[in-house]
N, C-alpha and C positions, 0 to 999 in steps of 0.2 A: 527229192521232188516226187518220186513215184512213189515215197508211200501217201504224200496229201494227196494223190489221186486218187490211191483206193480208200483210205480212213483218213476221218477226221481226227488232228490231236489238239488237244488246248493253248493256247498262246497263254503266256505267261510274260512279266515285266521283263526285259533285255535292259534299259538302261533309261536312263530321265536327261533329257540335256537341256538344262539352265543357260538362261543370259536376257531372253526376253524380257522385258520391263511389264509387260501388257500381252491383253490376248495375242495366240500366236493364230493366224487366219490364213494361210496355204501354206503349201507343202510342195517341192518338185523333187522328183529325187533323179537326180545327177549320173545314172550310169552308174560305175563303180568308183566316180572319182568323189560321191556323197550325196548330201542332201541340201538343200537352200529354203529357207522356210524366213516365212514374211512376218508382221506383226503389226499391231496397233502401234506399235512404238514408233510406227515410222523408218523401223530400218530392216535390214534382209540383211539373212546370218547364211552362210555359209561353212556347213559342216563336214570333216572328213572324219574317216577311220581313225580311232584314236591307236597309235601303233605301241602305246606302251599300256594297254586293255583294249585286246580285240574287239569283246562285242557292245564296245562304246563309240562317242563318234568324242571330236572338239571340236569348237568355236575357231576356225583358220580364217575367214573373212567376216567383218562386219560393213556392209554396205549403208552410208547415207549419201541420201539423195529426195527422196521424198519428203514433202510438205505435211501430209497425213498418213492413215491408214493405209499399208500396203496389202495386197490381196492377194490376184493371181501372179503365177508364175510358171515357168516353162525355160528351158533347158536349150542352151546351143550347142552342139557338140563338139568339141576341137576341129581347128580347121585354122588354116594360113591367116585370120584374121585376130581367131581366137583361140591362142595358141592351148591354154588350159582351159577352152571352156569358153563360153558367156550366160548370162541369164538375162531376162525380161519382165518386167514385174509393172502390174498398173496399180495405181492406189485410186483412193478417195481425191485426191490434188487432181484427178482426172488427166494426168500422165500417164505415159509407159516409157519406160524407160530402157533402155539395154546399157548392160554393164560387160566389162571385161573381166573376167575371172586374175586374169595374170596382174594388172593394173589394182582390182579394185575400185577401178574409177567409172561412171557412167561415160560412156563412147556417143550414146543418141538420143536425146529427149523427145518425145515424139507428142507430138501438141495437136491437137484438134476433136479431140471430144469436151461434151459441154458438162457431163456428168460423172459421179464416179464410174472406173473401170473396171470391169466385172468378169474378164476373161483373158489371155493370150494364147496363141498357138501359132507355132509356125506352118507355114506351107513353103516349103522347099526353101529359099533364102525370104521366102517375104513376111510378114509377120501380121496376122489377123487380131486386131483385139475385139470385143465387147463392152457395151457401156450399157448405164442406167436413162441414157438416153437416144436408150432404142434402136440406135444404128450398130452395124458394123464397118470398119472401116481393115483396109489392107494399107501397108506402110511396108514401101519398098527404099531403101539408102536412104532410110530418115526422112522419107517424102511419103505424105499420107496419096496414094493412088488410085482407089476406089473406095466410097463411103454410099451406103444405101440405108435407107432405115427397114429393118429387119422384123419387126413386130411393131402393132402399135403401144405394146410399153416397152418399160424397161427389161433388154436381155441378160439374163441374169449369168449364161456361158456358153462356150463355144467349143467345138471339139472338131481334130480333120479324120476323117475316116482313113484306113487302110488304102480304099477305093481311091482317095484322092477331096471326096465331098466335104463338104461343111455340115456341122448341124449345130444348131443355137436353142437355145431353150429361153423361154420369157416370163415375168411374172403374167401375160394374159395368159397363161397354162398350156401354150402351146409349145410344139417340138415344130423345124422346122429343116429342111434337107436343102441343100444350096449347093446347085452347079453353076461357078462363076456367082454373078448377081441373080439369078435365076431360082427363085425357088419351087423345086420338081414334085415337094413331096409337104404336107401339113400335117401333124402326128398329135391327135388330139383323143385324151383321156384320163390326165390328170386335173383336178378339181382344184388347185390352187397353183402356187409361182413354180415353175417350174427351177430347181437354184443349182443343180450339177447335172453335167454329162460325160461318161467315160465310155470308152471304145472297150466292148465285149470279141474281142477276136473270134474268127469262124461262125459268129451268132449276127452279130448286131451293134447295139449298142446300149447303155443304162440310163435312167435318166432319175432325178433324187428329187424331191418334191416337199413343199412345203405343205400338201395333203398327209404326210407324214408315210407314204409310199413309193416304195423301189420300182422300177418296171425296167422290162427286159425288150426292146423292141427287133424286130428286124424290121429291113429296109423299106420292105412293101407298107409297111404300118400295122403289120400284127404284134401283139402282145404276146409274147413268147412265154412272159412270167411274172407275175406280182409279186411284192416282198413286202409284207404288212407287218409290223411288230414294234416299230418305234410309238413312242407317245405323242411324238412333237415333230417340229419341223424336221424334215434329213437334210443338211448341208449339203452334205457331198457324198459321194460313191466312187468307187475303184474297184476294177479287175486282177484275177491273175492266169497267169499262162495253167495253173492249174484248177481253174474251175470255179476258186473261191470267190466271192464278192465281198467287199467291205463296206461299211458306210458309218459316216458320224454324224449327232444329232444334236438339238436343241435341248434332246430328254438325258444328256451327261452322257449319252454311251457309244460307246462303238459296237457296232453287232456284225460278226460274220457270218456269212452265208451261203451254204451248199444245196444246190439244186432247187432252189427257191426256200428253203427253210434254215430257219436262224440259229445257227448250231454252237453260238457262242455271242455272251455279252459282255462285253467290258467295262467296268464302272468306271468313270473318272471323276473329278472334283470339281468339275464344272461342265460347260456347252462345250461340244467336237464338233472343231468347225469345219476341219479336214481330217481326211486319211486315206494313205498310201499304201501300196503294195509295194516294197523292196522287191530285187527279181528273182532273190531266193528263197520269196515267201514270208518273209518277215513284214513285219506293216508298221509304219509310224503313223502318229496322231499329234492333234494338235488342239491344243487345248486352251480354254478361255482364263485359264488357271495361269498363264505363261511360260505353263512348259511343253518341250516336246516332247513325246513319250515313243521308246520302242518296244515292240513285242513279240516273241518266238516262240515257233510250237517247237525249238530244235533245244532239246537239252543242254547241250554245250555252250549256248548262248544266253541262256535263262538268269538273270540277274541272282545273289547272291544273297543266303537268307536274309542277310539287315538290312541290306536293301527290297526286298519284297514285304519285309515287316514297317518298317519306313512307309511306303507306298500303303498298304491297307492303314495304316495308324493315321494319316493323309485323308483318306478315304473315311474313316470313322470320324474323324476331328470335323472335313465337311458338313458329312451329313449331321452330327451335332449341332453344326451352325446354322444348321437352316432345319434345325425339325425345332417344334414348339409342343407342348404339355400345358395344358391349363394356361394358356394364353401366354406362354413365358417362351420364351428361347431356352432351351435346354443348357446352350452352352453359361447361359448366365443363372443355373439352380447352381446351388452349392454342393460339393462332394459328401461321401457318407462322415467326414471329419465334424461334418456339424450336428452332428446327432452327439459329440461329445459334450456338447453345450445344452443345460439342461433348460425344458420347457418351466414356463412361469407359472402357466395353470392346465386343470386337468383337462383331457379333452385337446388341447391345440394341437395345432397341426403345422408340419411343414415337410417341405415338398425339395427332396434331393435328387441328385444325378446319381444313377446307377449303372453306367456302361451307358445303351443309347437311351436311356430310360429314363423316366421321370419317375419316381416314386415317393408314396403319401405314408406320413407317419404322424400318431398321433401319443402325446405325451402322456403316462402313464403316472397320476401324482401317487398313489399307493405304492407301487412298484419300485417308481423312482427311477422307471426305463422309458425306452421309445417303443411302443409299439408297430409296428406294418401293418398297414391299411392294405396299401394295393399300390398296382401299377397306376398312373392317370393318364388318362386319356381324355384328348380336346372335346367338349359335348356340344352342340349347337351352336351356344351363344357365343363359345372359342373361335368359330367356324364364321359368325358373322365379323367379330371383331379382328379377327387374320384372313383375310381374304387369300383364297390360292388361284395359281394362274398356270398354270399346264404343271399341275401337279406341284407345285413349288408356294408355300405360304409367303405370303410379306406383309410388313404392316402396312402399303398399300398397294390398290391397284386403281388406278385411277382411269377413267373414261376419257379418252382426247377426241374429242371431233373437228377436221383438219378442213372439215367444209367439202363445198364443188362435188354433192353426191357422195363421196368416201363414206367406206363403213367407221364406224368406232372402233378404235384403236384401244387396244388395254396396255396403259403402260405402270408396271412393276415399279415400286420403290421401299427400299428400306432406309429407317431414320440415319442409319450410320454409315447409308452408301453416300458418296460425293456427286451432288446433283448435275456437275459436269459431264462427268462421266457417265452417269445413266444417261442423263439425252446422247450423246454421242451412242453410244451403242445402243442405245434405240431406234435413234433417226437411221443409222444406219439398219440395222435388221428391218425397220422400215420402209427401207429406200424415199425417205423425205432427204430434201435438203440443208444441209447443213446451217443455212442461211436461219433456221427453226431452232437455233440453238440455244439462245441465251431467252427466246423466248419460254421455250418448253423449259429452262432451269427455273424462271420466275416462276410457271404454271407448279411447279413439282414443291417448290419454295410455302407460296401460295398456299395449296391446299396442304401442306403438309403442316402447317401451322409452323414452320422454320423460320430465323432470320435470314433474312438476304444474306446471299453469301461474298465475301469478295471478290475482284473479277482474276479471274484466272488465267495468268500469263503465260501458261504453258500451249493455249489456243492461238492456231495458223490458221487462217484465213487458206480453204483449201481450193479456189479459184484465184486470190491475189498473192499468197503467198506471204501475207501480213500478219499482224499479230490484231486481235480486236479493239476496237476506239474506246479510249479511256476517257475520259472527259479532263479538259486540260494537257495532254499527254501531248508529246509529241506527231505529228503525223507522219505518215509511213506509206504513205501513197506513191507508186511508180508514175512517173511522168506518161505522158503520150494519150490520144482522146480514149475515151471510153467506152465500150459498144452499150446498148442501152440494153439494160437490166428490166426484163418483163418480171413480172409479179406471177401473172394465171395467164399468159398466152405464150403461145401456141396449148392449145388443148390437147392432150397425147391421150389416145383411149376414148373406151367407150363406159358411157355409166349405163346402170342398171337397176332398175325399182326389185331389189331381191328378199325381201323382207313379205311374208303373207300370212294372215290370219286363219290357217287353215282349218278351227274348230268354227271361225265362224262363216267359211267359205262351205265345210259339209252342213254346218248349221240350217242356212239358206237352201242349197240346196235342196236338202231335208223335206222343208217346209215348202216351197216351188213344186216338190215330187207329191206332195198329200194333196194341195193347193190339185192338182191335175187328175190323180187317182177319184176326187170325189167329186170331176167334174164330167159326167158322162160322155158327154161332146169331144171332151181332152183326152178319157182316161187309157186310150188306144198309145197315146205317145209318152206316157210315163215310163218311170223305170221300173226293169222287172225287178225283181230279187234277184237275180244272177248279174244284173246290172251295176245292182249296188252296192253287192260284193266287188265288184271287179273297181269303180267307183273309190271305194278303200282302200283297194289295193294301191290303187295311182296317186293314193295321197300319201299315204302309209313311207314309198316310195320319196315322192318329192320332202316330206318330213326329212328324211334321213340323209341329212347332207354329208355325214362323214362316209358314206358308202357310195357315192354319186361315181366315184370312179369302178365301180362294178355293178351295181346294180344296172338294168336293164327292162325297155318296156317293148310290151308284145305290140302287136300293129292293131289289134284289136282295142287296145287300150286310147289310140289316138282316133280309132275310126270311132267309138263309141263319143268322145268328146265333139266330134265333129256332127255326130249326127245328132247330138242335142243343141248345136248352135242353128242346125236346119231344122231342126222338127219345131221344138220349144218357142213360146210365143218373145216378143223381142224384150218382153218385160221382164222375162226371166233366163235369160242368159249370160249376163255380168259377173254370175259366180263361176261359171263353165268356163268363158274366156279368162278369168280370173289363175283359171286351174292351168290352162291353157302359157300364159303371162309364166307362170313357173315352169313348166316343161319346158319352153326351149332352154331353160338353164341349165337344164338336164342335157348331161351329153349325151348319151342314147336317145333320150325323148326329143332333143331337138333333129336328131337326123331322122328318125322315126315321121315323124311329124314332117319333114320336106319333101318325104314322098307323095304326099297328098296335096305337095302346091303343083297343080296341071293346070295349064293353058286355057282347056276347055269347060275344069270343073276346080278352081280355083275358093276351095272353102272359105280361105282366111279373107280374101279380100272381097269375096259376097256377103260376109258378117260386115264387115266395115260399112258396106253400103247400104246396109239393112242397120245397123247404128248410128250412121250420121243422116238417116231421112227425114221424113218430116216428123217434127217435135220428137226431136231426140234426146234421150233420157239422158243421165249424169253419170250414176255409176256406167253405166255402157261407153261412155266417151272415157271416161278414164279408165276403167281397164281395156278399152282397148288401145288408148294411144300408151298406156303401160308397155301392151304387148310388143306394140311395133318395137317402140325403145329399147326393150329387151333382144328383138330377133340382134340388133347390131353385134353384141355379145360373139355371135358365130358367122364367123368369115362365110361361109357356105351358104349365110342368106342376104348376102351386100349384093348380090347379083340382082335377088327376088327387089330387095329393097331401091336399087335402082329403077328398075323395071316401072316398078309403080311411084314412083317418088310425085310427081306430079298429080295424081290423083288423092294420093293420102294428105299431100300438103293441104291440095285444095279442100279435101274432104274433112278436115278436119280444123281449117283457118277460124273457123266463127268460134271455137273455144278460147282463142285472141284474150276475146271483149269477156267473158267469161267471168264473174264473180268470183268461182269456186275456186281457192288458192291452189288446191291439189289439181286442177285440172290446168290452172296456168302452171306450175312444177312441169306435170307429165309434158306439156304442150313444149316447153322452154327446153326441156331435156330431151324429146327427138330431135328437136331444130338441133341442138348442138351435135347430137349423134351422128347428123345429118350432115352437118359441117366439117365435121372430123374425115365422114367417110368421102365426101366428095372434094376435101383437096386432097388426100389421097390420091385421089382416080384421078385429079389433075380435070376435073367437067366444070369449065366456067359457067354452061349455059345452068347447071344444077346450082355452082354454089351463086349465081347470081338471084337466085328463083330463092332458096336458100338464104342470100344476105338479108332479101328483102322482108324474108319472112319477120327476122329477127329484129328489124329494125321498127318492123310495126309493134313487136313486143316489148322494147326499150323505149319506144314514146309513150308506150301507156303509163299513165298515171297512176295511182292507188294500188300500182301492183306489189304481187308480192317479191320479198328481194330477195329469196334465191332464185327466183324465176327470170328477174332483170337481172342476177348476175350471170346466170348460162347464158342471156341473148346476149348478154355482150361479151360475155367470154367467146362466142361463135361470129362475133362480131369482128371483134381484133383477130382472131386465127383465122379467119379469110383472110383479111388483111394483110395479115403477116406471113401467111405458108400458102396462100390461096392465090389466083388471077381475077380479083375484082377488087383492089384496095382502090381503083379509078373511079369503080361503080360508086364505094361506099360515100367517097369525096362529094361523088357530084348530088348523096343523097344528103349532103350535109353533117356528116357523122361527127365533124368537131363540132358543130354544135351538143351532139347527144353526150361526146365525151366531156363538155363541160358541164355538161350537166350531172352528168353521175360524179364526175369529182368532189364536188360541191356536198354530197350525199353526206348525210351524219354514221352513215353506213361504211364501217373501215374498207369490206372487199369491193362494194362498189364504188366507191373512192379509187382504190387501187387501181382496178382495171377500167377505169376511167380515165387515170390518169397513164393505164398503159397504150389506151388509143389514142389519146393526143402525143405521147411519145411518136407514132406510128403516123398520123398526122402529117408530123412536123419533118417527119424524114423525107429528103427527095426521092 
């Protein structure tokens, strides 16, 4: 151990341990009595030291219990209950479970999350897990004890500090610090889901990111260290008592890490969805491939040349399968054995494998040989007709839009993968519902120009525990009533207009800044040249969303935009607010920017009132009710946003009646933000102000219908998580829900038909 402290040495293959079916998806490692590592397969493997080859382990327990995908896991130590041991594992069946090591058997099923589970850890005897649905809950002798919702999305993990604390990480990209239910601390700087947390002893603690970034926090909320160098999502991360960091990623690798820089990268043959520090420094991985993989910087433990030749010949045989030459799959060109076969005429060409290589030969009829052309390599139209998707070609990638705001989803398909299994591990890297299964198989079916497939009975219903409904088939349904199954309520999160035209936002500009320059009267309040360099810079800036977690904006930059929302006549400041609308998405630019909301000289809401006056313009109404919709995005302005909630309602109600579709969208999509955040805060008198809004926007007629379907998705989530489902009654709302049911429109149908469900409940 004390020479990884002072020098770095190379990790090399230690051993491959087989038995997985399917991706293998966490990893715990046991003290010195082994390892327990989970799986798509549905079941958790328990490995020891293999005693007849040290630096191997075997397969001693295989655990079933779970319905679906098993995930996290965590360790109980021997103790009068468990005499060798137990483990805890949450799957996709939205269980946790705990097992007995000595048995084998599951001892506790612990039931009451609505989604899958995304985390476990003990705190002293009790046991905290995480869910995709947003809560944490503690579970004390098989009794769920405390449950709070934790973020408003999905928590993607949970970790107990040294100290005693909790901290949780969420796809909203936040970090959060928890004494008791009490959350003391918000840790915000990473740009996408936040999806692992490890305790950094004597520092802090890690957090792994689907921005494709490591950071090193300590408690106060300083950033201690960034670790930039992955291509793609990072899974997971782990510490060691000597300094190293690990982490596995979406980009095939595991990279370790000394003092913030990557001093090692591991290749594997697929997605690292975990990885481990042993406590002697050795690290296991866990790989989409189904196997588990160990690796040693110690000599003695270093797997054995055929086996390390094995493993790279693995490693080359992969990347053949998925590199492409002239539009081909390399793995399907044929070897140099076909150059034994002679061309027909002069001039032809054919295209072999040469190691990872595609290579062009052309038939020599004089000679009566093959000539060599060259390497080939894919040129443009290779490029359109193989689309790539974080660095990885497929024959396709297809556009999913999942609706209710969401961005566009890419989802990956190749003709000879099993359309089952891509949605399944999609929805899941997704974090969609399972219930999207056999949907997205038809979508992938569909455009892929494939026959239907047959239905595949190897699928478990991972809330009933059933197999899927076959037509004719038996039924397979558990007796006892039902709870009723919403569609799109309760609404979880906040949406956001993040999408901007920023060539034609400085375009405008531009032309507003000449517009004033050649107006004598004006030309006092144009921009200078130092203006409009600085100007660029803030766009330059917001352009560049893969740096959002470091970049940074000076205070000048936000004072310069504010002072052309007060100077500039009202005609022309729609592209400023506009610019404005993207900053707070900016995590420096949104705190940047809150310093300048004051009491006395409150900029953002003397623009509102300077845009909704008399004959108020259109673009100004819509990028500003943009704006507002977006502040929800950051917890730090739900305060501001209370504050004024009645004046912006008000100020902004006559966009209602409003023709313009985009400005019913923006108007539909605050009311729901609005909704979201005030049953929250648990404020009837807000979400009544609130219900009402919504309902005047589901009577309108000729509206547009994603606009009527956020007022009624903000409709039923009062309803249902809110203190006015009385008020909604006495406004007649089963009428509205018969009406949208009725709809030729499937989602407003849907949540139509989820508020008469809600209705009909006493």
């Amino acid at each position: 151990m004390a020479d990884m402290e002072v020098d770095f040495r190379q990790y090399e293959l230690r051993c491959e341990l087989r038995g997985h079916d399917d991706d293998v998806r966490g990893i715990c490692v046991c003290d010195s009595a082994g390892i327990t590592t989970s799986s798509r397969d549905r079941t958790v493997r328990f490995w020891t030291p293999d005693p007849s080859a040290k630096h191997n382990y075997t397969s001693s327990k295989i655990l079933l219990g779970h319905t679906s995908f098993v995930g996290p896991l965590t360790w109980i130590s021997p103790n009068d209950e468990f005499p060798e041991g137990g483990i805890v594992s949450g799957g996709m069946d939205t269980l946790v479970l705990v097992w007995n090591l000595s048995t084998g058997e599951v001892v506790q099923t612990l039931r009451g999350h609505q989604l899958q589970v995304t985390g476990v850890v003990l705190d002293n005897e009790d046991i905290i897990s995480s869910s995709v649905d947003c809560t944490l809950k503690r579970w004390r002798k098989g009794q769920a004890v405390e449950s709070w919702e934790a973020h408003k999305s999905p928590v993607q993990a949970v970790i107990k500090l040294p100290s005693g604390e909790l901290v949780s990480g969420s796809s909203d990209t936040t970090i959060k610090l928890w004494r008791g239910k009490t959350c003391s601390h918000t840790f915000v700087g990473h740009t996408d889901t936040v999806r692992s947390l490890a305790v950094m002893h004597g520092l802090g603690f890690l957090s792994a990111s689907h921005d494709g970034s490591i950071r090193l926090w300590e408690l106060t909320g300083e950033v201690l260290m960034e670790m930039v160098g992955h291509t793609s999502i990072v899974y997971s991360v782990d510490s060691h008592s000597s300094g190293l960091i690990i982490s596995g990623s979406e980009d095939r690798s595991a990279k370790i890490w000394k003092d913030g820089i990557c001093v090692q990268s591991i290749e594997h043959p697929g997605c690292v969805w975990d990885a481990k520090f042993l406590e002697n420094g050795d690290i296991v991985t866990a790989c989409s491939d189904g196997v588990v993989r160990l690796w040693t910087s110690n000599q003695d433990r270093v797997a054995d040349k055929t086996e390390l030749e094995s493993y790279m010949s693995q490693l080359s045989q992969y990347k053949i399968s998925r590199k492409r030459v002239g539009g081909l799959k390399l793995e399907e060109l044929p070897g140099l054995d076909a150059l034994q076969t002679p061309g027909t005429t002069d001039g032809q060409t054919k295209v072999v494998r040469e190691g990872d290589s595609g290579v062009a030969y052309s038939w020599n009829l004089r000679e009566h040989t093959w000539d060599k052309i060259g390497e080939v390599v894919d040129g443009p139209d290779d490029a359109v007709k193989s689309p790539i998707l974080d660095g990885v070609q497929y024959d396709f990638v297809f556009d999913v839009d999942i609706g209710d705001g969401e961005p566009i989803r890419k989802l990956p398909y190749n003709r000879s993968d099993n359309p089952y299994d891509t949605a399944d591990k999609w929805l899941l890297k997704e974090n969609l519902p399972l219930s999207y299964r056999q949907q997205i198989v038809e979508f992938i079916l569909q455009n892929a120009g494939q026959k239907s497939n047959p239905f595949d009975p190897s699928f478990r219903d991972p809330y009933t525990g059933a197999s899927s409904y076959v037509p004719g088939g038996t039924s397979n349904v558990s007796g006892g009533p039902a709870k009723p199954n919403f569609k799109h309520i309760p609404k979880k999160g906040m949406l956001a207009f993040d999408g901007a035209q920023f060539d034609g936002i400085v375009k405008k500009i531009t032309e507003f800044n000449s517009a004033l320059l050649s107006d004598e009267d004006k030309k006092h309040i144009c921009l200078s040249e130092l203006e409009v360099l600085r100007l660029g810079a803030i766009i330059k800036v917001l352009k560049d969303t893969s740096h959002y977690h470091t970049s940074k904006f000076a205070d000048v930059d936000i004072a310069l935009l504010l002072k052309l929302l007060h100077s500039w006549p009202p005609t022309m400041i729609f592209p400023v607010i506009d610019i404005l609308r993207m900053t707070v998405l900016h995590p420096d630019g949104a705190k940047v920017l809150q310093k300048h909301f004051k009491d006395d000289n409150d900029m953002l809401m003397e623009t509102f009132r300077r845009v909704t006056g008399d004959n108020p313009l259109a673009p100004n109404l819509l990028t500003s009710i943009r704006l507002v919709t977006n502040l929800f995005k950051n917890s730090f302005y739900h305060s501001w946003l209370l504050k004024h909630r009645n004046e912006i309602l008000d100020a902004f109600s006559n966009v209602n009646t409003s023709p313009n579709k985009n400005l019913q969208l923006a108007y539909s999509t605050m009311i729901l933000n609005y909704a979201v955040l005030l049953i929250e805060k648990k404020d009837e008198e807000g979400q009544s102000h609130v219900l009402s809004a919504a309902l005047e926007i589901a009577e309108q007629e000729n509206l547009d219908v994603d606009s009527k379907f956020r007022a009624l998705v903000a409709i039923g989530s009062l309803m249902l998580d809110g203190l006015v489902k009385r008020i909604a009654l006495d406004f007649e709302v089963d009428k509205i829900a018969k009406g949208a049911k009725t709809s030729k429109d499937a989602k407003i149908s849907e949540v139509g038909a989820d508020i008469e469900m809600l209705v009909k409940q006493p």
